[in-house]
N, C-alpha and C positions, 0 to 999 in steps of 0.2 A: 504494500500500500504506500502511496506518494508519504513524503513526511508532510506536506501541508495539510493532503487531505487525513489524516492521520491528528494534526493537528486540529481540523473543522472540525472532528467527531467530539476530542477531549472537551474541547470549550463547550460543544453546544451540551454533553455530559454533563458540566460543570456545573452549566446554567440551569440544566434541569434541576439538579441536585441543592442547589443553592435556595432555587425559588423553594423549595420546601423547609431546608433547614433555614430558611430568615423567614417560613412564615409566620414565624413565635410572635404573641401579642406584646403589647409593650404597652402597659398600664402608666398612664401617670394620673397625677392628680385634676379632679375636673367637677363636673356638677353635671345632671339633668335636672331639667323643669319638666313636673309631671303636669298631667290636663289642671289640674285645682291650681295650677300656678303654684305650686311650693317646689322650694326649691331643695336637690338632697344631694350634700358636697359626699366625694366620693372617688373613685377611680375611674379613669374612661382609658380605652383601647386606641392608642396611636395609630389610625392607618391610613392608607392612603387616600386624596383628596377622593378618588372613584368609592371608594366604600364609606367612605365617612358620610355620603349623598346619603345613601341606602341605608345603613344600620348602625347603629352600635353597640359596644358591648360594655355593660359598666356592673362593679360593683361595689358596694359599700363599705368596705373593706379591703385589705391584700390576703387578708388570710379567707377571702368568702370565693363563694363561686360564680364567676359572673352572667349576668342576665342579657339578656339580646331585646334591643328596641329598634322597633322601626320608625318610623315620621309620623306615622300616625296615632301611635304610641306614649310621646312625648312633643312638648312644645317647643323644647328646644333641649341643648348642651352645650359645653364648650368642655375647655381644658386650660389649666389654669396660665393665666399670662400669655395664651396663644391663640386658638381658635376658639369662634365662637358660631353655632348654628340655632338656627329656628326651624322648624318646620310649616311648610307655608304648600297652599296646593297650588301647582300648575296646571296652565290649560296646555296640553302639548298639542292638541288640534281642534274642529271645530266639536268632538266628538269624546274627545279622548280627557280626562286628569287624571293627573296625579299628583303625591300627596310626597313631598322630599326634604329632606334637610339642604336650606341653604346655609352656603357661609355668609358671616354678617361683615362686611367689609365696612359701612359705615352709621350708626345708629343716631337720629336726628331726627327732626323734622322733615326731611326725609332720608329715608333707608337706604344704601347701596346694598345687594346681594349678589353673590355668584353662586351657579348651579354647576359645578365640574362637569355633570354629565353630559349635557350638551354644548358648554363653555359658553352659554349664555348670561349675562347681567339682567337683573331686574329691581325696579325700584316700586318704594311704596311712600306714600305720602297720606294722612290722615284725609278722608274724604274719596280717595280712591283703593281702586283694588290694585293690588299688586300688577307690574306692566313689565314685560320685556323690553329690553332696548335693542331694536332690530336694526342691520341694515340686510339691503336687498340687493343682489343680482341681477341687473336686466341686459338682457339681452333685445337687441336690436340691429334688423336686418336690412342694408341699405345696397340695392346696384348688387346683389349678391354676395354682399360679405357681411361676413357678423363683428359686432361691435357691441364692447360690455361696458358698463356704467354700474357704479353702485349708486343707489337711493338710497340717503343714510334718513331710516324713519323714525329713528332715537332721537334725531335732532329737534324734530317736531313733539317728542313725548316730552323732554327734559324744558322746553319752551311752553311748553302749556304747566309742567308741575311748578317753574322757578321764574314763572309770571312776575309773584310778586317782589321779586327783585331785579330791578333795573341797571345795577349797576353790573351785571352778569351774560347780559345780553350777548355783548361780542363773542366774551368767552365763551359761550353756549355755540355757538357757531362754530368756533375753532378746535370744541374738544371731540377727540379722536373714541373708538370705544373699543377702548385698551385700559388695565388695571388704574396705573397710574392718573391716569387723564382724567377717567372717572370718578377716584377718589379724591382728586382735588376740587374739580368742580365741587362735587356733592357738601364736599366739608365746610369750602367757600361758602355753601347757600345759608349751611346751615347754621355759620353763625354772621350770617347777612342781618344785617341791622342793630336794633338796640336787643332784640333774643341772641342768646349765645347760647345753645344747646346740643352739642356733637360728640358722638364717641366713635373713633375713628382705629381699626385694628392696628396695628402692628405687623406687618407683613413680610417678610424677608424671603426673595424668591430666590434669593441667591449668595451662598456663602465660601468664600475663596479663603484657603489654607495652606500658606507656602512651607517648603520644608524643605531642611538640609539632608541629604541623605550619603550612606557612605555601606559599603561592603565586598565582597568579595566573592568572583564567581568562577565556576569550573566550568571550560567548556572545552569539545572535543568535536571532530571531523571525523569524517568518513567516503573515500572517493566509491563510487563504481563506476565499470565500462564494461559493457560488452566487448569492444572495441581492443585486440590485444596491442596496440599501440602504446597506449595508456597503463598497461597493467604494473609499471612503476606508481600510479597513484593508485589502485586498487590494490594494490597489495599492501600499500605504504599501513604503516601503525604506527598514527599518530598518537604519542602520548597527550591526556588530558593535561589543557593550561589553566591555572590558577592566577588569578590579577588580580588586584584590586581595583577599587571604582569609587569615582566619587560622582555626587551632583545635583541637583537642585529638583525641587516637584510642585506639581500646585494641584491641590484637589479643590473640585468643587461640588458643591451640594446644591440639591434643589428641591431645599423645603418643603416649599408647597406643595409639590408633587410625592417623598417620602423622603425621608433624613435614613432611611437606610440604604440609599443607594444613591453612590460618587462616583465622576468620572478624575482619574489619576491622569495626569502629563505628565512625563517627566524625561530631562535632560540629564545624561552621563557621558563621562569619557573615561575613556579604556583602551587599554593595549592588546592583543592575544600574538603567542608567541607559540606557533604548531612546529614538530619537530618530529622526525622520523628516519630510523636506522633500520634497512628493511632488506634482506635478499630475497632471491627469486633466482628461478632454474626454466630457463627456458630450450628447448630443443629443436634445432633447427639440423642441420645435417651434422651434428656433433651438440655435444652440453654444455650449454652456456652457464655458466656459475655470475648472478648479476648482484652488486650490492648497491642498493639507492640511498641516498642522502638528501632526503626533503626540509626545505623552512619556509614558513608561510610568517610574516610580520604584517599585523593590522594595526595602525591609530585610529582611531574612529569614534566618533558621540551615535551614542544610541536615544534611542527616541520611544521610552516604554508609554502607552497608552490602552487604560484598564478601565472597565467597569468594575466598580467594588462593592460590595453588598456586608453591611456591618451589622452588628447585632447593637441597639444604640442607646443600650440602659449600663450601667454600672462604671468602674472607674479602669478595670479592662474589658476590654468590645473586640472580640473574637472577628475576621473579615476573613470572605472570598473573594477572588478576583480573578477574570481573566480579560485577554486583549490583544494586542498584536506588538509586535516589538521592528521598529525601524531602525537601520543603521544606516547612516552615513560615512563612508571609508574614506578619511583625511587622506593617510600615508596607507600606502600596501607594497612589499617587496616578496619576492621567492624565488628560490633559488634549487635545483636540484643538483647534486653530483653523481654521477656514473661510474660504476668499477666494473667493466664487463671481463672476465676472464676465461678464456679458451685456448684451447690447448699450450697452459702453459705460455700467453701471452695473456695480459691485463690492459686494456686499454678505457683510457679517462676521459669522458665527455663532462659538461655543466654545462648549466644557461637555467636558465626561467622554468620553474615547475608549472607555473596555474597562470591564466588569464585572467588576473584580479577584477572582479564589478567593482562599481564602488557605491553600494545597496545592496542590502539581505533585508527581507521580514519574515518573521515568525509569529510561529501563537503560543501564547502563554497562558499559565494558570499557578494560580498560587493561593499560600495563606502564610497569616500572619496573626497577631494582637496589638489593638494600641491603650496606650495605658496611660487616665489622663490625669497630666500632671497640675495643670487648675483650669478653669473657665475657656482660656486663650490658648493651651501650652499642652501639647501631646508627644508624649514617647513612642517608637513603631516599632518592631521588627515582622522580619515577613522570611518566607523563602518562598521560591518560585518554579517552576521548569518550562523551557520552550524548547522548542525544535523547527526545523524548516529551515528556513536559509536561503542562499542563492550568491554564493562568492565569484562567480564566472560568469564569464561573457556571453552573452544570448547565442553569440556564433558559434562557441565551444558549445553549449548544453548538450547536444545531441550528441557528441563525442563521451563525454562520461559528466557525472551528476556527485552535486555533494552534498552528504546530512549532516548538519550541525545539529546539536544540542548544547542547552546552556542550564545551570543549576546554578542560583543565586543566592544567598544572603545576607542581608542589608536589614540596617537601622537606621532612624533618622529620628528626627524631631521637627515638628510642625508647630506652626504660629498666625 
């Protein structure tokens, strides 16, 4: 089997395996409002912004078992310091409601809400019912060609709810119906005049964590050829290199969608140093006795990029990860030397082993633990393995093919 596709199996493996072991709840502190409006502080299930619409699971307790509510069930919840939902019914056709937890983006005189599941906004103002903010697609057909326009018809709803404020007018025209755009109008309106009454969430869709990182990897080659030209690199037995590495990483998070799952970048530089002492017998009208002398030398910055899925309670948070691994080859040299020996004659060739690329990718997968050190400040380690490669010139490939593998591990610290 290819080593890349070899490597598609592992990850997609990986992924499967992961979406299971990260689908553990993750309780923090929060409240439901039951129908009588009381309110009962308690534990709610962190999930993602898609199931948070539909259900949740809360109980009154850490040591109780928890309970499953739907929207119709309770009037609202949040969790503390973070999210906050009601339950409100939609009209999803002329035909059709339903009954779902919005999130409450801004609470006033008038309401902002997002509904995740269709990534819709909707507002509510005392005196009306709840409204979607639409726009619309038109298409329109001219001399035989189609030509599309949006009708933005929120413009006309957020103009009829924010009337009685005049000094907002423009801005109603210019806001976009995107998170930001909307929450500031709305919080603008509401505390437009001599009332001042707005609670406005807290939102963070995005959190970036740079990090030093530094460790040590083993990796190793492997030629084949059908091809008996080549059978100096198929036979070669490179011993495994050990380097060290350093370099920098940035993860980032995207809250709003689930705090258990980062994408990792990260920048390193490294050396590998391949080396091979290798005979072979070959037979032609007499017995060749051949001894090869291979070295491969790379410089090069590697370019790791992971999906990581953490477990994102306690002060170590166990992670999976996998992705693909770029290299950029700065410097590359290699050298082969020839001992052919026959009948009592030894004759010495060298020149150039491999046709350096200068790019390999691979697929990786890995685990690690990060252990955090306060609010800001994380300790990491991990180890990893990839495989795949691609050291040689697209002209060579069909001559003979190389498997690299690489085994990693690294520590770092994040900020």
């Amino acid at each position: 089997m290819p080593a890349f596709l070899l490597s598609f199996y592992l990850i997609l493996l990986f992924f499967l395996a992961g979406s299971q072991t990260f689908a553990q709840s993750d309780f923090r502190t929060g409240y439901i409002v039951i129908p009588n409006k009381d309110t009962i502080q308690g534990w709610v299930d962190n999930r993602s912004e898609m199931k948070n619409a539909r259900q949740i699971f809360f109980k009154r307790s850490q040591n109780t078992e928890p309970v499953k509510y739907e929207a119709v069930d309770l009037l609202g919840y949040g969790l503390t310091g973070n999210k906050m939902y009601e339950s409100k019914q939609l009209k999803l056709d002329s035909n059709t409601t339903n009954i779902a937890f919005l999130e409450i983006l801004v609470k006033g005189k008038i309401s902002l809400y997002h509904f995740k599941e269709n990534s819709y906004y909707y507002v509510e103002k005392s005196g009306y019912t709840l409204l979607p903010l639409l726009q619309t697609e038109i298409k329109v057909v001219h001399e035989g060609r189609n030509y599309f326009n949006i009708r933005k018809d929120y413009i006309g709803t957020l103009q009829m709810l924010m009337a009685d404020c005049s000094a907002l007018r423009k801005e109603i025209d210019q806001t976009s119906i995107t998170y930001s755009s909307l929450m500031s109008l709305v919080y603008k309106y509401n505390n437009c005049g001599s009332e001042s009454n707005s609670i406005q969430t807290k939102r963070k869709f995005l959190i970036l964590n740079v990090g030093l990182i530094s460790g040590i990897q083993s990796s190793s080659i492997k030629f084949t050829s059908q091809n008996a030209e080549f059978s100096y690199l198929s036979n070669a037995q490179f011993a495994p290199d050990y380097q060290p590495f350093g370099g920098v990483s940035v993860k980032t998070t995207f809250p709003w969608i689930t705090e258990k799952v980062s994408m990792i970048i990260e920048a390193q530089y490294s050396k590998n140093h391949y080396y091979s002492d290798s005979k072979r017998t070959v037979l032609s009208s007499s017995y060749k006795y051949i001894r090869d002398e291979l070295e491969i030398n790379l410089d090069y910055i590697r370019f790791p990029v992971l999906i990581r899925f953490t477990y994102p309670k306690g002060k170590f948070r166990p992670f999976l990860q996998a992705g693909a691994i770029y290299d950029i080859v700065l410097n590359n040299s290699s050298h082969w030397i020839s001992e052919e020996e026959s009948s009592q004659t030894v004759t010495t060739t060298e020149g150039g082993a491999v046709d350096i690329h200068d790019s390999q990718l691979y697929g990786t997968i890995g685990a690690g633990v990060e252990h955090r050190l306060s609010k800001k400040l994380s300790f990491f380690i991990e180890c990893r393995g990839a495989m795949g490669g691609n050291l040689i010139n697209s002209g060579t490939t069909s001559q003979y093919r190389i498997h690299t593998r690489l085994l990693t591990l690294q520590a770092g610290i994040s900020f």
